[in-house]
NUKOLMAR-785363 format. One record per atom (N, C-alpha, C, CB): residue number from 1; atom name; y, x, z. Coordinates in steps of 0.02 Angstrom, whole numbers. Glycine has a CB too. Layout:
! residues N
REC koldren marlo      y      x      z
REC     NUM    CA      Y      X      Z
...
END
This chain:
! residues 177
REC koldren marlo      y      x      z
REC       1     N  -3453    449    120
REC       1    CA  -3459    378    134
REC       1     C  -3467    370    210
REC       1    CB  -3521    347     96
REC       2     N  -3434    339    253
REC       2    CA  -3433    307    307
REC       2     C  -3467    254    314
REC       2    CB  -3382    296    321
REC       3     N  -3544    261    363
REC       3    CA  -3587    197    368
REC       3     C  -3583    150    441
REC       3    CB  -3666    223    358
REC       4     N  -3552    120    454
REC       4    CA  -3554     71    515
REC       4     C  -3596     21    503
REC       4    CB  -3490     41    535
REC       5     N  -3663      7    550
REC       5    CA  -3697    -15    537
REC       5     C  -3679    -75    608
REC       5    CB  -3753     29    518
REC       6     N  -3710   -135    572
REC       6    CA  -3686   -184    607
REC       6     C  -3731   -243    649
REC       6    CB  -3649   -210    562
REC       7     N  -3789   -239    626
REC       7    CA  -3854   -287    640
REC       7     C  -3919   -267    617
REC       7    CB  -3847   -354    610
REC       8     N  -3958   -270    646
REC       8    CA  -4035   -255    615
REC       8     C  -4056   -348    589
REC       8    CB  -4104   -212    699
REC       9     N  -4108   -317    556
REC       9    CA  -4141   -387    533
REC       9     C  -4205   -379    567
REC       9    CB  -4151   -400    446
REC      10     N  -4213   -463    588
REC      10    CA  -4260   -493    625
REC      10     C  -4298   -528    581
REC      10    CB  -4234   -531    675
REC      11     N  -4374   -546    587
REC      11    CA  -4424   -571    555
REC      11     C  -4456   -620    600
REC      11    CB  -4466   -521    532
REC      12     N  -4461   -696    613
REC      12    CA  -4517   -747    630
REC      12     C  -4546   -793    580
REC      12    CB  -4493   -789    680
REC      13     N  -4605   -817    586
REC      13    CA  -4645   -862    559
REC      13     C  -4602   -923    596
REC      13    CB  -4731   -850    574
REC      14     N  -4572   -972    525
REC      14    CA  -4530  -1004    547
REC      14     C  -4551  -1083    507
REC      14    CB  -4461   -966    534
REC      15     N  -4514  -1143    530
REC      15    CA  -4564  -1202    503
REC      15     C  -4512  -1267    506
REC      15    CB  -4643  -1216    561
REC      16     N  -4501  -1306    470
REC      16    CA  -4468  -1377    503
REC      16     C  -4521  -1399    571
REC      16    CB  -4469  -1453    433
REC      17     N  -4493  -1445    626
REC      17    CA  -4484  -1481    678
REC      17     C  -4572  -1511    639
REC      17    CB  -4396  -1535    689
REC      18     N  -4535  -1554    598
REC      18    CA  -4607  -1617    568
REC      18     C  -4648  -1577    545
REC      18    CB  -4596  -1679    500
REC      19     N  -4663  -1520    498
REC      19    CA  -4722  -1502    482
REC      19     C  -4747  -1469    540
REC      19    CB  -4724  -1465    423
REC      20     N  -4717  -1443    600
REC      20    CA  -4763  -1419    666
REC      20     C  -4787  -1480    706
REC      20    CB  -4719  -1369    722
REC      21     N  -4758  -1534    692
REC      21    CA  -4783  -1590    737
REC      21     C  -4865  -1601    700
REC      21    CB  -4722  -1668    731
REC      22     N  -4857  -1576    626
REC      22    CA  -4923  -1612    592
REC      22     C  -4962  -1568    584
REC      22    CB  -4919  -1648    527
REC      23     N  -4953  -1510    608
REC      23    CA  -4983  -1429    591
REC      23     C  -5002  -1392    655
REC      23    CB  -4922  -1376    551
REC      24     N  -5039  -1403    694
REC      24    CA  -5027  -1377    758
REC      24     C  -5049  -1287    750
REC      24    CB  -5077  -1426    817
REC      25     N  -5001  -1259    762
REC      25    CA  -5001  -1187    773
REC      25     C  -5025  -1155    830
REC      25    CB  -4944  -1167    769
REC      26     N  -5067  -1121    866
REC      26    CA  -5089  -1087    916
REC      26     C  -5093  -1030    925
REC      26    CB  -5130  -1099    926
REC      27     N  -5128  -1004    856
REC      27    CA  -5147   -919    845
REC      27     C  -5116   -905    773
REC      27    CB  -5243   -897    844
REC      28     N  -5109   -855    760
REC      28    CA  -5070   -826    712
REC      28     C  -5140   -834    646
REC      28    CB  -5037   -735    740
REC      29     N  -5223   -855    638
REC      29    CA  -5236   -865    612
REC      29     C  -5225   -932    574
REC      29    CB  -5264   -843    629
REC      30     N  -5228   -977    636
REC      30    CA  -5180  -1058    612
REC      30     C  -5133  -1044    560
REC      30    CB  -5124  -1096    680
REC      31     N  -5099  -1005    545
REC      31    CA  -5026   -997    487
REC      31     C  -5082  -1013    431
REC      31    CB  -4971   -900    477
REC      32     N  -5123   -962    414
REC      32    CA  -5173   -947    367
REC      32     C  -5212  -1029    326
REC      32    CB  -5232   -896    417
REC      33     N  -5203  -1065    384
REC      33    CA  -5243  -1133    344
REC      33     C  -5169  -1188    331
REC      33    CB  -5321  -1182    412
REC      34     N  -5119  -1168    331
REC      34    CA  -5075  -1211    304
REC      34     C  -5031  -1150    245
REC      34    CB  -5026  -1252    375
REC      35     N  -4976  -1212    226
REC      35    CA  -4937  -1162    163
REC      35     C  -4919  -1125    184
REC      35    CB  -4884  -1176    123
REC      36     N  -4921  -1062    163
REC      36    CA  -4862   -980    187
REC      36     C  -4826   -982    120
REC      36    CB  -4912   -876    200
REC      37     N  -4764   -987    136
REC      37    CA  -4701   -971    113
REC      37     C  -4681   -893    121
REC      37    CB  -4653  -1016    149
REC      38     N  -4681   -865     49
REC      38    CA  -4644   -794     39
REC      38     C  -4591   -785     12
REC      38    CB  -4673   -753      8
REC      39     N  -4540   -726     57
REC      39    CA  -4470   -701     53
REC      39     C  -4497   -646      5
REC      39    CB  -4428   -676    130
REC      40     N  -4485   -648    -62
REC      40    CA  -4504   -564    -82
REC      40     C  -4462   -530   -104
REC      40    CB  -4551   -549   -129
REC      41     N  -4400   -527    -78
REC      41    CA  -4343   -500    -91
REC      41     C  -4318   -459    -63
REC      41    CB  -4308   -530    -95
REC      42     N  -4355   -434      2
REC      42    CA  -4376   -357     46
REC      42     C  -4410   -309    -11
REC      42    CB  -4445   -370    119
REC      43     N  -4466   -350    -51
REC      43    CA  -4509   -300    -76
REC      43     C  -4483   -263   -127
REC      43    CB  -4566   -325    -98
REC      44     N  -4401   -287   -160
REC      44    CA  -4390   -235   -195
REC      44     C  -4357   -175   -184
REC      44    CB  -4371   -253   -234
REC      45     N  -4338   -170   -105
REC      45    CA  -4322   -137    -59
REC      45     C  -4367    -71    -40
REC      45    CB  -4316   -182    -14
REC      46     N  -4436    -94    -88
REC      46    CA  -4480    -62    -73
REC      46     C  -4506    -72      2
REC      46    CB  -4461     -4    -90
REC      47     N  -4503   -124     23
REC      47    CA  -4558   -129     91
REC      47     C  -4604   -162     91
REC      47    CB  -4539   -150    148
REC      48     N  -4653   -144    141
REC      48    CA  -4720   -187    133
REC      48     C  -4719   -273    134
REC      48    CB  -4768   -164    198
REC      49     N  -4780   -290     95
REC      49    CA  -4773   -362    122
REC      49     C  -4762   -394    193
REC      49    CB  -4825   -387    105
REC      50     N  -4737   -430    205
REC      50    CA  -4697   -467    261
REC      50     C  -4740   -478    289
REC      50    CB  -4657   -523    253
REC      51     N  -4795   -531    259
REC      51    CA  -4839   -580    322
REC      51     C  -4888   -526    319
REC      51    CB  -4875   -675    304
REC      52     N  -4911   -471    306
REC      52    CA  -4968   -423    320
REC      52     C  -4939   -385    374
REC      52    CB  -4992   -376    256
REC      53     N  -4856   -361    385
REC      53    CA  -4843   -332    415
REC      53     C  -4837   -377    476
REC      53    CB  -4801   -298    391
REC      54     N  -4820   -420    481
REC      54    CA  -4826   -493    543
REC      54     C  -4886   -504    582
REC      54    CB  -4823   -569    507
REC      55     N  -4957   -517    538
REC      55    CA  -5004   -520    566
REC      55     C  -5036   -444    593
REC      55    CB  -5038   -559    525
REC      56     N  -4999   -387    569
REC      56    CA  -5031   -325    600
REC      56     C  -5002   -310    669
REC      56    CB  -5022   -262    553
REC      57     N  -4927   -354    678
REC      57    CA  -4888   -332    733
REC      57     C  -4919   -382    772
REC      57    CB  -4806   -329    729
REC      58     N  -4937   -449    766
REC      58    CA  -4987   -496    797
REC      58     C  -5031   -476    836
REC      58    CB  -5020   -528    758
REC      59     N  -5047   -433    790
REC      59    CA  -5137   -411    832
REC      59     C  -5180   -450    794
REC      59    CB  -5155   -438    930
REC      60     N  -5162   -471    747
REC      60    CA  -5203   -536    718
REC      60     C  -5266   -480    683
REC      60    CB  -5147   -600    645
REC      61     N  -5316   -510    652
REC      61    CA  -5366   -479    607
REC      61     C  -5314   -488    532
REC      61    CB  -5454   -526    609
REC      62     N  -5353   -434    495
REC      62    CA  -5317   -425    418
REC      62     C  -5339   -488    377
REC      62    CB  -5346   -348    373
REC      63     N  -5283   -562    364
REC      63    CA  -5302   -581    315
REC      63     C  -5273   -591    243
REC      63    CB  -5318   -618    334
REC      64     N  -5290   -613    227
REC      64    CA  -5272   -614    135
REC      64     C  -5192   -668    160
REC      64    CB  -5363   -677     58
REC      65     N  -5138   -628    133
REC      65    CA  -5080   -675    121
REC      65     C  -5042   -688     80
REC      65    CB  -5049   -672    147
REC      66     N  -5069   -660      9
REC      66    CA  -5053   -660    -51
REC      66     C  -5031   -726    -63
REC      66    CB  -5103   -638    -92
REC      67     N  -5067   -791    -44
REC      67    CA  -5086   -834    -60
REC      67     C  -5016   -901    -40
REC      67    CB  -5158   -831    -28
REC      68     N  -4992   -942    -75
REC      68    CA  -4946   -974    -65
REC      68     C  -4876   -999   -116
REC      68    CB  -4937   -942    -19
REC      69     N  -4830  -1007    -80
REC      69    CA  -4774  -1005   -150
REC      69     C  -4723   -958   -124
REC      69    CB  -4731  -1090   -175
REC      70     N  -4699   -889   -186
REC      70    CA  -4670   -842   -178
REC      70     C  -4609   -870   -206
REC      70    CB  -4699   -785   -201
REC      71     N  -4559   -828   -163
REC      71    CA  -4484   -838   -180
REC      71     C  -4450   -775   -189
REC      71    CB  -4446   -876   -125
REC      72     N  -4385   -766   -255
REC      72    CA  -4377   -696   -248
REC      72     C  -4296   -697   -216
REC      72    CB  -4390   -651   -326
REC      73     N  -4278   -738   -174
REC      73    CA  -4224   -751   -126
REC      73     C  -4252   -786    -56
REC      73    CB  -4168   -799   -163
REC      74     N  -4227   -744      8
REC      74    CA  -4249   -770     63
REC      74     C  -4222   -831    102
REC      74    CB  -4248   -725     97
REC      75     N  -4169   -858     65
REC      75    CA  -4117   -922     79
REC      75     C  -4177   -957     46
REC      75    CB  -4023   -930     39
REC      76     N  -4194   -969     -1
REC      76    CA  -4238  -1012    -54
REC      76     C  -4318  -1037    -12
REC      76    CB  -4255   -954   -135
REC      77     N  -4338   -971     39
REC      77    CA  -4391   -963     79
REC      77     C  -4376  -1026    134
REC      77    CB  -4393   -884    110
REC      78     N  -4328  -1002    140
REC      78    CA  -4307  -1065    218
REC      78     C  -4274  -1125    210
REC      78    CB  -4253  -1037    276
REC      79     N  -4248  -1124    165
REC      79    CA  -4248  -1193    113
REC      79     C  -4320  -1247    101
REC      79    CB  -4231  -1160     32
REC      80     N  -4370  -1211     66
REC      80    CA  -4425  -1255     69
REC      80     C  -4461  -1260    141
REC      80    CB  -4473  -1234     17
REC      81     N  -4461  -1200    192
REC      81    CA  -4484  -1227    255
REC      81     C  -4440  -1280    304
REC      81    CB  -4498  -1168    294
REC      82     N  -4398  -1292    278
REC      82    CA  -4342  -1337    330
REC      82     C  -4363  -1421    288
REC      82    CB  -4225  -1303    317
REC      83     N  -4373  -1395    217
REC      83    CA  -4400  -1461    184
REC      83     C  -4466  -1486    186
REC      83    CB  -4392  -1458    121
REC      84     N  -4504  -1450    240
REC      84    CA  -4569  -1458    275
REC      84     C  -4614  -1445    219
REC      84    CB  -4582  -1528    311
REC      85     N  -4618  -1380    168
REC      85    CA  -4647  -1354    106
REC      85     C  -4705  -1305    154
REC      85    CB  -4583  -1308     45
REC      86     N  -4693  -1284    226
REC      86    CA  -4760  -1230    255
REC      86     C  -4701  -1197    284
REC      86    CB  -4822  -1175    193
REC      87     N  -4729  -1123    312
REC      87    CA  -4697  -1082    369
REC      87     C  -4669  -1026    322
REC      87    CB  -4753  -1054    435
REC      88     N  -4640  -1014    318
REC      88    CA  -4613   -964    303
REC      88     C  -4574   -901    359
REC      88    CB  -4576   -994    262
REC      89     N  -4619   -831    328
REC      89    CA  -4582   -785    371
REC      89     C  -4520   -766    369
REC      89    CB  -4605   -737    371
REC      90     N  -4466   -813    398
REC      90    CA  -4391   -791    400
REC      90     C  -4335   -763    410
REC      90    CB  -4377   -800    405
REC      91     N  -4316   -732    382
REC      91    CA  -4259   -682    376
REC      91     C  -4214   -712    452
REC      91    CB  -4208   -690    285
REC      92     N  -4218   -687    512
REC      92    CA  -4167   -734    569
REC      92     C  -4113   -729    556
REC      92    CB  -4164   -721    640
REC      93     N  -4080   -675    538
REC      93    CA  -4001   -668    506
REC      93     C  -3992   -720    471
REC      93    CB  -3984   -606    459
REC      94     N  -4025   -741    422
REC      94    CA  -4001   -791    392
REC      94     C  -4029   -878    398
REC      94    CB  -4008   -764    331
REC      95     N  -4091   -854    426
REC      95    CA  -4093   -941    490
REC      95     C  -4080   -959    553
REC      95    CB  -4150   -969    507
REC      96     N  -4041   -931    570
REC      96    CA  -3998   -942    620
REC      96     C  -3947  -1005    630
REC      96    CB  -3966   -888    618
REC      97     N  -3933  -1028    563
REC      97    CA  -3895  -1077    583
REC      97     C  -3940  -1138    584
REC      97    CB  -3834  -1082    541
REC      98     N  -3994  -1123    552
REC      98    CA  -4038  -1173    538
REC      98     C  -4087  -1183    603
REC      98    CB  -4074  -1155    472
REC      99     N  -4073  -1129    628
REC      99    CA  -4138  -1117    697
REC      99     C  -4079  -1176    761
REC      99    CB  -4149   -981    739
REC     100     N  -4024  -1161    720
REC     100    CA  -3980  -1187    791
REC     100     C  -3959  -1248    791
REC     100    CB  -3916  -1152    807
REC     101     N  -3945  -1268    719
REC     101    CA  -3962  -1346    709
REC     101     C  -4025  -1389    698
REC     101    CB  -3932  -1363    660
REC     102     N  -4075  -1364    731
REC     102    CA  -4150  -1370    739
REC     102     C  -4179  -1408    662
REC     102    CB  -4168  -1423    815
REC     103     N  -4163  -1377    623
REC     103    CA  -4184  -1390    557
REC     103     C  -4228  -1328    567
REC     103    CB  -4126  -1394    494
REC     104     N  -4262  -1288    578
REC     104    CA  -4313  -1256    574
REC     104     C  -4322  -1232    626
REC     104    CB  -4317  -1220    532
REC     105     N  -4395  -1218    662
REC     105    CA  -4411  -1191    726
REC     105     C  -4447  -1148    725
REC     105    CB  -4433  -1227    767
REC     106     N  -4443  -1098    774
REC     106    CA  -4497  -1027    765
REC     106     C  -4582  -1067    793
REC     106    CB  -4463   -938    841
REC     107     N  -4588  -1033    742
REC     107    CA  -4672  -1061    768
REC     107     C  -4724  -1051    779
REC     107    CB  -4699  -1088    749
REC     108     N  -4711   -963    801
REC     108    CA  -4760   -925    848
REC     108     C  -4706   -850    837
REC     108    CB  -4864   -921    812
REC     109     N  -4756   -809    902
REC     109    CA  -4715   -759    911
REC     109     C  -4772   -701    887
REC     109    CB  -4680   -756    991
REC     110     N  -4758   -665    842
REC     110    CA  -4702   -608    892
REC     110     C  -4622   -637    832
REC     110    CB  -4738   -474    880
REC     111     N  -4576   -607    866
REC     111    CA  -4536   -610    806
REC     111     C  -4528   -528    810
REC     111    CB  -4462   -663    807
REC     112     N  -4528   -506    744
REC     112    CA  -4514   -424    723
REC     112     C  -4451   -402    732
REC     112    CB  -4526   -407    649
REC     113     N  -4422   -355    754
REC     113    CA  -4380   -305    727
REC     113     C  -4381   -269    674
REC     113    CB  -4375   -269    759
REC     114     N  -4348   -292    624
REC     114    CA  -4372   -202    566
REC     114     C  -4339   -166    580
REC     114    CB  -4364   -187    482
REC     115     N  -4357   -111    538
REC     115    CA  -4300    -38    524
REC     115     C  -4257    -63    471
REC     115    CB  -4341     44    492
REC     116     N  -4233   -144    465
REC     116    CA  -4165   -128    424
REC     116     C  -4111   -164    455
REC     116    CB  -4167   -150    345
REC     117     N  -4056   -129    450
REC     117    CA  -4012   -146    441
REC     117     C  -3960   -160    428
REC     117    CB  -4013   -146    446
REC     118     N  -3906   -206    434
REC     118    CA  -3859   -212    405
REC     118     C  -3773   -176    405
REC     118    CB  -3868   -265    414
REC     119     N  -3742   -138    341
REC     119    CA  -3713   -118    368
REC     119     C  -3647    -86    309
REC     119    CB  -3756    -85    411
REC     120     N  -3598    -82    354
REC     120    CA  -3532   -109    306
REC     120     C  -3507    -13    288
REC     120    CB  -3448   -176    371
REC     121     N  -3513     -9    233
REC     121    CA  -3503     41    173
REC     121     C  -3430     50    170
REC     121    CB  -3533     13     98
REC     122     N  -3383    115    202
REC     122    CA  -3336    134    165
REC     122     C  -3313    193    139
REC     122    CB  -3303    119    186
REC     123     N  -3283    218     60
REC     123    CA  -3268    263     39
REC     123     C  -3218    316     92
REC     123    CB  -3247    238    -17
REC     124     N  -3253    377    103
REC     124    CA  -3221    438    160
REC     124     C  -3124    431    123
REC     124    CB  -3278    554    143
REC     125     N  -3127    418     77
REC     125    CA  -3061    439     71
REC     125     C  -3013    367     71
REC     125    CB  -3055    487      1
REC     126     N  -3038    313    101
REC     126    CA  -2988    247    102
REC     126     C  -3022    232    160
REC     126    CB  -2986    184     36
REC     127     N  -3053    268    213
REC     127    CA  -3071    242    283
REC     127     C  -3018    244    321
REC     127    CB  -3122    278    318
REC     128     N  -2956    288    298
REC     128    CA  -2896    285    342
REC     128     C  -2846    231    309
REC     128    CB  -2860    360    350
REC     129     N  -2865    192    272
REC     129    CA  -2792    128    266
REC     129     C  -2798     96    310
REC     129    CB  -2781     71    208
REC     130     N  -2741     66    317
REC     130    CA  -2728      5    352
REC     130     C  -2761    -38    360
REC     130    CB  -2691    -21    337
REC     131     N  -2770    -78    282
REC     131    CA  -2799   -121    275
REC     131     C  -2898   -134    278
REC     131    CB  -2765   -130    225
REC     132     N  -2904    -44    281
REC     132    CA  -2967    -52    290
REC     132     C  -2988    -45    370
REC     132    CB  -2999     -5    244
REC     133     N  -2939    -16    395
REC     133    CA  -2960    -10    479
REC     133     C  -2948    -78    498
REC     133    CB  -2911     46    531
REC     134     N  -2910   -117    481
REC     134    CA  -2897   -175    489
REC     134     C  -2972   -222    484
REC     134    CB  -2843   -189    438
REC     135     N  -2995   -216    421
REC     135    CA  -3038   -258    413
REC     135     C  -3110   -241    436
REC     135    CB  -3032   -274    353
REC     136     N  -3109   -155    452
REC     136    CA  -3189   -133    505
REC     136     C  -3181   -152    551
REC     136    CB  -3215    -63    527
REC     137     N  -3121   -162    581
REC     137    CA  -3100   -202    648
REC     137     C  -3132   -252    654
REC     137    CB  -3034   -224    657
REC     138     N  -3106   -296    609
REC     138    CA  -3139   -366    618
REC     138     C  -3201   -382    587
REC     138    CB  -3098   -415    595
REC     139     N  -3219   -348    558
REC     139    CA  -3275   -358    546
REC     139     C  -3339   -320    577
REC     139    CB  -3271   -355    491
REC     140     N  -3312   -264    623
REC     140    CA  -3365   -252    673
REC     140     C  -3361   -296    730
REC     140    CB  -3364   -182    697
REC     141     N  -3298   -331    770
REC     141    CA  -3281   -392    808
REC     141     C  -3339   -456    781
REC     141    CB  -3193   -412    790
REC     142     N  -3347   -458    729
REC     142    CA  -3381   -504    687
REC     142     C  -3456   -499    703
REC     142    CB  -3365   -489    611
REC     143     N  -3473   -455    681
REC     143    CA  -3542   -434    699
REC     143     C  -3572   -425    754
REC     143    CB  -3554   -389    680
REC     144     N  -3536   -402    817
REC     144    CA  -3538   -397    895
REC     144     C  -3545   -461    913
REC     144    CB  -3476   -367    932
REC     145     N  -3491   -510    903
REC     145    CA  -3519   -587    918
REC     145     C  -3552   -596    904
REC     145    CB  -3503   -637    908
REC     146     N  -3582   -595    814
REC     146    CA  -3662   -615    790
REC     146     C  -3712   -606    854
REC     146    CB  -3693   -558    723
REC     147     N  -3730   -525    855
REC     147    CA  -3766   -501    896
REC     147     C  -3775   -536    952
REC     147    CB  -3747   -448    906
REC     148     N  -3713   -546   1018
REC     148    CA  -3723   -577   1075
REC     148     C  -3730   -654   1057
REC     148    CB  -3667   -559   1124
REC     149     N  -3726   -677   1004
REC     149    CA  -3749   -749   1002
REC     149     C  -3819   -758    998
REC     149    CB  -3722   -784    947
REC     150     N  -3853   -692    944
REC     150    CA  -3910   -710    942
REC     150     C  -3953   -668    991
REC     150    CB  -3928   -708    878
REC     151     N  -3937   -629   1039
REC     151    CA  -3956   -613   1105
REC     151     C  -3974   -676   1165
REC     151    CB  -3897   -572   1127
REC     152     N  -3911   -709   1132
REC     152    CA  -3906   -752   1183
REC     152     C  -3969   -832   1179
REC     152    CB  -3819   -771   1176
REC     153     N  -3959   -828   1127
REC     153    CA  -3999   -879   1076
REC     153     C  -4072   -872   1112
REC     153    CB  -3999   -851    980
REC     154     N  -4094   -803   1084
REC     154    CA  -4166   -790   1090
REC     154     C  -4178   -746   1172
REC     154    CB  -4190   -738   1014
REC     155     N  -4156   -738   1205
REC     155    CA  -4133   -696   1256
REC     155     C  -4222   -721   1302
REC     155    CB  -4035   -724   1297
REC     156     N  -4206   -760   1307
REC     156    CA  -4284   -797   1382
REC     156     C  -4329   -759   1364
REC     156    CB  -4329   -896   1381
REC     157     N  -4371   -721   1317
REC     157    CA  -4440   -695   1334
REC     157     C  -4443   -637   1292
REC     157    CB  -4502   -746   1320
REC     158     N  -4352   -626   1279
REC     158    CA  -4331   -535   1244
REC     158     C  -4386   -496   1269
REC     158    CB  -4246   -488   1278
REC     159     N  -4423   -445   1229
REC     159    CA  -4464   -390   1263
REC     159     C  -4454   -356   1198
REC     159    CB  -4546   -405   1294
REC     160     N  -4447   -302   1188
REC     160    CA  -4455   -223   1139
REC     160     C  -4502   -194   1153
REC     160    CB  -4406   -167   1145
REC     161     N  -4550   -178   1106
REC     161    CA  -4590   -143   1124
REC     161     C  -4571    -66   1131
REC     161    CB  -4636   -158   1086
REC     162     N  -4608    -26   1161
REC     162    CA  -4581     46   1190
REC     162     C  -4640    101   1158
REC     162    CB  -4579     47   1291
REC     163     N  -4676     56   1113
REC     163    CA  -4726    105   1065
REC     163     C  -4694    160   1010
REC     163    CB  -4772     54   1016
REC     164     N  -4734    221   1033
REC     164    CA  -4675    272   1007
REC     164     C  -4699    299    922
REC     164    CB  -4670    351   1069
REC     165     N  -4754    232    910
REC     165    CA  -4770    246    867
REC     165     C  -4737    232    808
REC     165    CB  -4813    234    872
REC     166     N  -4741    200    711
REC     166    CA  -4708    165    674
REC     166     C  -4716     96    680
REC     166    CB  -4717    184    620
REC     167     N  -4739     63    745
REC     167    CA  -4747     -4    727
REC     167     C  -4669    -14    762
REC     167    CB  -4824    -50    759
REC     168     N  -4610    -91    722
REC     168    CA  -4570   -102    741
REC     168     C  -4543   -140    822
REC     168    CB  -4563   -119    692
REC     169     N  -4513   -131    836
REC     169    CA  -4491   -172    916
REC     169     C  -4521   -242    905
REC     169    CB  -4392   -182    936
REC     170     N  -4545   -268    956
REC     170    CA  -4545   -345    951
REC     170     C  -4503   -374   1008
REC     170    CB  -4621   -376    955
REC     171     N  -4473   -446    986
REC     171    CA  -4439   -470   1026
REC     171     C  -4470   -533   1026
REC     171    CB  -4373   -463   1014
REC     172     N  -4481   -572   1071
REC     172    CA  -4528   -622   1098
REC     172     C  -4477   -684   1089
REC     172    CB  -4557   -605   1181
REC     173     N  -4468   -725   1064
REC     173    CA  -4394   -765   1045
REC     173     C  -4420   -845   1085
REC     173    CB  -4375   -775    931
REC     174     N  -4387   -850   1114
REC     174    CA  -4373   -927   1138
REC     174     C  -4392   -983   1068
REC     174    CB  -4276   -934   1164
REC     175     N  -4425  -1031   1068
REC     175    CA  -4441  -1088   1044
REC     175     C  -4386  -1131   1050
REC     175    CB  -4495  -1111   1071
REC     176     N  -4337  -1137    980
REC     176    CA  -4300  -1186    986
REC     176     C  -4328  -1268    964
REC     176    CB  -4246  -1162    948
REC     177     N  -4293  -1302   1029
REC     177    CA  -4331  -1374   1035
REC     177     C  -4320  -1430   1021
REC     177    CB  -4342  -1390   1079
END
């Protein structure tokens, strides 16, 4: 199998425009006294919970985040936060369009890097057609733009962390306004 991997997935605590106007966010404990919205559709991926792993990359203290309305699709997650339902920790790959038509805004940082990512699967013995070099073509072309769009997007207060430990990169994401 031939793995070309194409994008990592990004993680922010993410919110409609109106529920941050009525919710004022400051510290990553603030999330904790309004709705948290859960993606749990990592967890069958077998990874840890989301907002425990969020508030540990925070620096925040350990709190209880069990608590809220769980979703087992992460489209469904950012769906009720754009419908001003609470914050939900969002998949950026897939709010991105929503981050850019300011239907939902990041609404504190850090935003995460995980260790996953995304990435296009082909059988060793049809990696040489035509039609498939054709279409890794464009579809790694595809993904390269993704990338520099959302470089570009979040680019103003980019930082990675350089900890050589298992905690993931953080990237510090611009506040769309």
């Amino acid at each position: 199998m031939v793995a070309v991997e194409l994008f990592h997935e990004w993680l922010a605590p993410v919110a409609s425009p109106a529920f941050l106007r009525q919710n004022v966010l400051r510290k990553p404990a603030d999330i904790t006294r309004v709705p948290m919205l859960h993606d749990n559709s990592m967890r069958r991926a077998g990874r840890p919970r989301a907002w425990q792993e969020w508030f540990r990359v925070a620096g925040a203290p350990l709190v209880e985040t069990r608590r809220g309305t769980h979703f087992d699709d992460g489209h469904l997650a950012l769906q009720a936060a754009a419908a001003g339902g609470g914050v939900a920790l969002g998949r950026l790959v897939y709010a991105v369009d929503d981050l850019a038509a300011k239907r939902l805004r990041i609404a504190m940082q850090p935003v995460i890097e995980m260790d996953i990512a995304y990435y296009l699967l082909i059988p060793e013995a049809r990696a040489g057609l035509p039609a498939v070099i054709a279409f890794r073509t464009w579809i790694e072309a595809q993904a390269a733009d993704f990338r520099s769009d959302f470089t570009q997007r979040f680019r103003k207060n980019m930082i990675r962390s350089n900890a050589a430990s298992a905690m993931p990169s953080i990237l510090r994401a611009s506040q769309a306004k």
